[in-house]
Backbone bond lengths (Angstrom), bond angles and torsions (degrees), N, CA, C in turn:
res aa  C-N    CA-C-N  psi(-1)  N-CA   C-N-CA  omega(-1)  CA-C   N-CA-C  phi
1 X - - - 1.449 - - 1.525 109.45 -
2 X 1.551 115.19 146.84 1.368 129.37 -173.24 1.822 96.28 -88.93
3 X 1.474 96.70 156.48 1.270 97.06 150.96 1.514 122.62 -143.54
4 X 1.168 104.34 143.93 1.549 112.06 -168.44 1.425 129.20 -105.26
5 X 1.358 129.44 -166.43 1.390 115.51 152.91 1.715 91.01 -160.55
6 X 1.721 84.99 139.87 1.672 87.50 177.79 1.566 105.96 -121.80
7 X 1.431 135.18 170.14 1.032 137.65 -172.91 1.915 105.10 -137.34
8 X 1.745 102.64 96.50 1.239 90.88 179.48 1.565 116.48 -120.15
9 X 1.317 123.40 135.78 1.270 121.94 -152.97 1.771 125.95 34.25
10 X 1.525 94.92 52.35 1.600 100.12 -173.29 1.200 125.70 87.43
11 X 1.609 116.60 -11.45 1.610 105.73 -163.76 1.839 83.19 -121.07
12 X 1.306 85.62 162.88 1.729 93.30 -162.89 1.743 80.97 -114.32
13 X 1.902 91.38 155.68 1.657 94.13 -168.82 1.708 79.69 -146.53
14 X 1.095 110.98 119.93 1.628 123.08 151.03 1.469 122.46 -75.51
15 X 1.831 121.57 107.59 1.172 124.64 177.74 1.230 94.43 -122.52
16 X 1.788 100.17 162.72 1.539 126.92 159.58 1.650 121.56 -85.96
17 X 1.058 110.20 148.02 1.139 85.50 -174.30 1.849 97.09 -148.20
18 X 1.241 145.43 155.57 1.591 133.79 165.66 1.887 108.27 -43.99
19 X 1.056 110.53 144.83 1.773 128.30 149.26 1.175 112.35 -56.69
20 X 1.835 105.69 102.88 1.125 131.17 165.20 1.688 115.96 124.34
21 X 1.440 99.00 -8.27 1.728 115.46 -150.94 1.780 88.26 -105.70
22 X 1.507 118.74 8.22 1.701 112.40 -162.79 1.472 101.31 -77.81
23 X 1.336 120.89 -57.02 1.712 117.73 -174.48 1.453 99.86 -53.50
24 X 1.684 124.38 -63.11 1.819 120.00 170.01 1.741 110.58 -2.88
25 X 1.594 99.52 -83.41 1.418 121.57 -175.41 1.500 91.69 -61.55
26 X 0.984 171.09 -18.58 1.211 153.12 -176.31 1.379 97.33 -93.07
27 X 1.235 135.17 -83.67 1.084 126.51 177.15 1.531 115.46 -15.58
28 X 1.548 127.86 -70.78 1.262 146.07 174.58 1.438 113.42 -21.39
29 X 1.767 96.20 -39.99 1.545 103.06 175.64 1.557 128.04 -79.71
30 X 1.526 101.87 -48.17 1.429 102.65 174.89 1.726 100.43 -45.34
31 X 1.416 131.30 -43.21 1.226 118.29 -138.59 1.696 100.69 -81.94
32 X 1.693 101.09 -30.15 1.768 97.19 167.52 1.341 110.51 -71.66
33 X 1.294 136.40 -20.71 1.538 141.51 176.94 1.893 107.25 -61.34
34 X 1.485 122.40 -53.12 0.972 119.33 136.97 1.404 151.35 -10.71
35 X 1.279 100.17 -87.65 1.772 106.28 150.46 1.120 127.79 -51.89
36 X 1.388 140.32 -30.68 1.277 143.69 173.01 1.939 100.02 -76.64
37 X 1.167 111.26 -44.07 1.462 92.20 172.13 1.684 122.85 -55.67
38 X 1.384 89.23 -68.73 1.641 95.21 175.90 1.137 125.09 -13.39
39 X 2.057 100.85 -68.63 1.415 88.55 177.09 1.762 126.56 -84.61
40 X 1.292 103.10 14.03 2.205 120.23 172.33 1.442 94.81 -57.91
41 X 1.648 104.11 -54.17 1.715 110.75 -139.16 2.032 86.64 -88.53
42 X 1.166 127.45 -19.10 1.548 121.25 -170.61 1.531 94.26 -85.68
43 X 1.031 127.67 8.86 1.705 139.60 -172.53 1.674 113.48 35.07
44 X 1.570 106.77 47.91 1.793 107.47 -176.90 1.264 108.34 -91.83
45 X 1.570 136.27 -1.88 1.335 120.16 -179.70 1.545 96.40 -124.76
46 X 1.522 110.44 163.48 1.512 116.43 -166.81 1.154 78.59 -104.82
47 X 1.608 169.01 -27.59 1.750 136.77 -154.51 1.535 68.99 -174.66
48 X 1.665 85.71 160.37 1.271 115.86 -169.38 1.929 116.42 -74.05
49 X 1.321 106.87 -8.91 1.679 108.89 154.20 1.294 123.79 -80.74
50 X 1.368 118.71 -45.39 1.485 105.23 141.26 1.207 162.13 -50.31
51 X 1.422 106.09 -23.61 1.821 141.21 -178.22 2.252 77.49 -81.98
52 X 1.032 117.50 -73.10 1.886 119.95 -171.65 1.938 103.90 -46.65
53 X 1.190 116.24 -50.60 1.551 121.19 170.47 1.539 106.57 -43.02
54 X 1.489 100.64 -54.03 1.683 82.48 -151.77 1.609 95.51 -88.41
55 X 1.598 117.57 -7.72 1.616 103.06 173.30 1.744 111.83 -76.85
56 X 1.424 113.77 -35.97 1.492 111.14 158.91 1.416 116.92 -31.61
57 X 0.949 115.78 -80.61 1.855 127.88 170.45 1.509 114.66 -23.81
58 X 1.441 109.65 -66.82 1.438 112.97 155.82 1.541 139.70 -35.65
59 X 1.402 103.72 -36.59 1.486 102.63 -178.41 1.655 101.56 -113.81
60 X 1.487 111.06 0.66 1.883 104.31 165.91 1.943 92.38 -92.27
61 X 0.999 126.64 -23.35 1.476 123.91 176.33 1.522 103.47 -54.57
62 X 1.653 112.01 -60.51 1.186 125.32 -176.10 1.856 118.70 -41.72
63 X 1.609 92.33 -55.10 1.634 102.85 167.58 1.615 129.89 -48.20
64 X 1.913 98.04 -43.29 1.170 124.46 -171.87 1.692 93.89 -58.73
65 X 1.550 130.46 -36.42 1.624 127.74 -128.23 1.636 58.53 -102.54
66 X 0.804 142.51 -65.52 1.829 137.88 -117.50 1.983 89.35 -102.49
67 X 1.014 130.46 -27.98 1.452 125.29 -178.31 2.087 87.09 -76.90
68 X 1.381 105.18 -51.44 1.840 77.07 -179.10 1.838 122.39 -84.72
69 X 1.424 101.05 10.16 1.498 96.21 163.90 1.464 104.27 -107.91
70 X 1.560 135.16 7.16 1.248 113.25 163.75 1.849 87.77 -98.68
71 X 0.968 150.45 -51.07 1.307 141.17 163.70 1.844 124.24 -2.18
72 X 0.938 78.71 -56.11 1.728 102.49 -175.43 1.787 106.23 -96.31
73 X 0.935 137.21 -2.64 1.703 158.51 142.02 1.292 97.43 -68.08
74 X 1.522 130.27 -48.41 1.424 114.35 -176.49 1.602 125.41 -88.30
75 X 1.470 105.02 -11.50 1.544 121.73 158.97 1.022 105.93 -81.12
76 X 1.387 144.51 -33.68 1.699 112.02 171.59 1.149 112.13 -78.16
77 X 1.708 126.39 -28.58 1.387 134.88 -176.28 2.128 96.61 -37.28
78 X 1.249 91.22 -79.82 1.250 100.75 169.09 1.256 137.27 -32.14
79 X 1.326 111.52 -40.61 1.766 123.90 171.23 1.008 100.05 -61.31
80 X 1.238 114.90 -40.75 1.660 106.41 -163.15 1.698 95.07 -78.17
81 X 1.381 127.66 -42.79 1.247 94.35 -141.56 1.482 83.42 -100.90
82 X 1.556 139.05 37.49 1.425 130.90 123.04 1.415 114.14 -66.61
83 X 1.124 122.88 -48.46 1.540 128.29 179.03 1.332 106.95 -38.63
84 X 1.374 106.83 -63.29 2.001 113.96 164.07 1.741 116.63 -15.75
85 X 1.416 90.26 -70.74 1.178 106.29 -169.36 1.310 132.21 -77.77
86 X 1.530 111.51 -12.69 1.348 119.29 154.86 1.615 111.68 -84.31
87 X 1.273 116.93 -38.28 1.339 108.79 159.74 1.597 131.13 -34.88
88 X 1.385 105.25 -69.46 1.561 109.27 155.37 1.435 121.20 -10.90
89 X 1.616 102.00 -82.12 1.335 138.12 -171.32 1.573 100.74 -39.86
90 X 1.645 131.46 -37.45 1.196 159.01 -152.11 1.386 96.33 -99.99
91 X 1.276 126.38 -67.37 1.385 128.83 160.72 1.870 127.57 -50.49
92 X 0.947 114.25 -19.86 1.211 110.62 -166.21 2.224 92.25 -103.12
93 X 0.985 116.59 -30.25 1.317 123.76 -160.74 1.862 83.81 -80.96
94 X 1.448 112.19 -15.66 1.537 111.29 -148.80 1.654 83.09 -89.21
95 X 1.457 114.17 -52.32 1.609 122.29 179.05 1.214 106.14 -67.49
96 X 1.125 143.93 0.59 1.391 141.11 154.93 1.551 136.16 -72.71
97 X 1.275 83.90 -45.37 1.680 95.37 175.00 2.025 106.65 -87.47
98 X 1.596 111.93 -13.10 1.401 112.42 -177.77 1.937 89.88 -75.24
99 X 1.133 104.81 -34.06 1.468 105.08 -169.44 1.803 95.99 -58.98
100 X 1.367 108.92 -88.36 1.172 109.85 -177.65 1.599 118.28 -18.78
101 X 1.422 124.65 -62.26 1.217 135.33 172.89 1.523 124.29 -32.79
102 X 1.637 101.60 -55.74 1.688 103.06 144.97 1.687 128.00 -39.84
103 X 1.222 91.18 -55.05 1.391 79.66 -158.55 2.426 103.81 -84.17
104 X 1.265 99.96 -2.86 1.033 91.41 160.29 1.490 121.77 -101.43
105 X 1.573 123.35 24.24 1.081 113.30 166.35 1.798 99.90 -106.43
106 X 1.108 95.79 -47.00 1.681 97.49 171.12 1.508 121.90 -39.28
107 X 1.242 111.26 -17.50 1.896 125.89 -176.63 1.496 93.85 -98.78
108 X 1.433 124.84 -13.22 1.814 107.36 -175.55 1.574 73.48 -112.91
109 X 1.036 159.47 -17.85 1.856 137.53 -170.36 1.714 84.94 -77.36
110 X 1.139 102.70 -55.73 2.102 93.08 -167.99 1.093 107.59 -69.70
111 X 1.445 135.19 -20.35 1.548 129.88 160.79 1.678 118.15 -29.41
């Protein structure tokens, strides 16, 4: 196990973390360090358990926005690849009847 140190809204927090996973978790941190400013400096929370609440909220909102835009990425994924497949289906019925067509013109040339 790694050990780290993060600094969020000023206060330093010693975590563990797996070997190899330290910049990950670091990163992870600046980005709640971030959010916790934002909303410090827009002055929406009265004390710093409140200022951590409402950045929670913020970054499960964030999750919330991006789980229903990969959601809806996986319904068109899908649309499309019915579209595919009726396409196909469209194409192949199309070389079928070109076949036939051949071979019913080839039956009126030997006529």
């Amino acid at each position: 196990m790694a050990h780290i140190n993060l600094t969020i809204n000023g206060r330093n927090f010693g975590m563990e973390c797996d070997d190899g996973q330290e910049q990950r978790v670091i990163d992870l941190g600046n980005y709640v360090d971030a959010k916790v400013k934002t909303i410090a400096a827009a002055g929406a929370a009265s004390n710093e358990n409140h200022l951590l609440v409402l950045t929670s909220l913020m970054l499960a909102d964030e999750i919330h926005d991006l789980r229903d835009s990969l959601s809806a990425l996986g319904e068109h994924v899908e649309s499309k690849d019915e579209s595919d497949k009726q396409e196909e289906m469209v194409s192949d019925a199309i070389n079928s009847l070109a076949e036939r067509i051949e071979l019913i013109a080839k039956r009126i040339q030997t006529a």
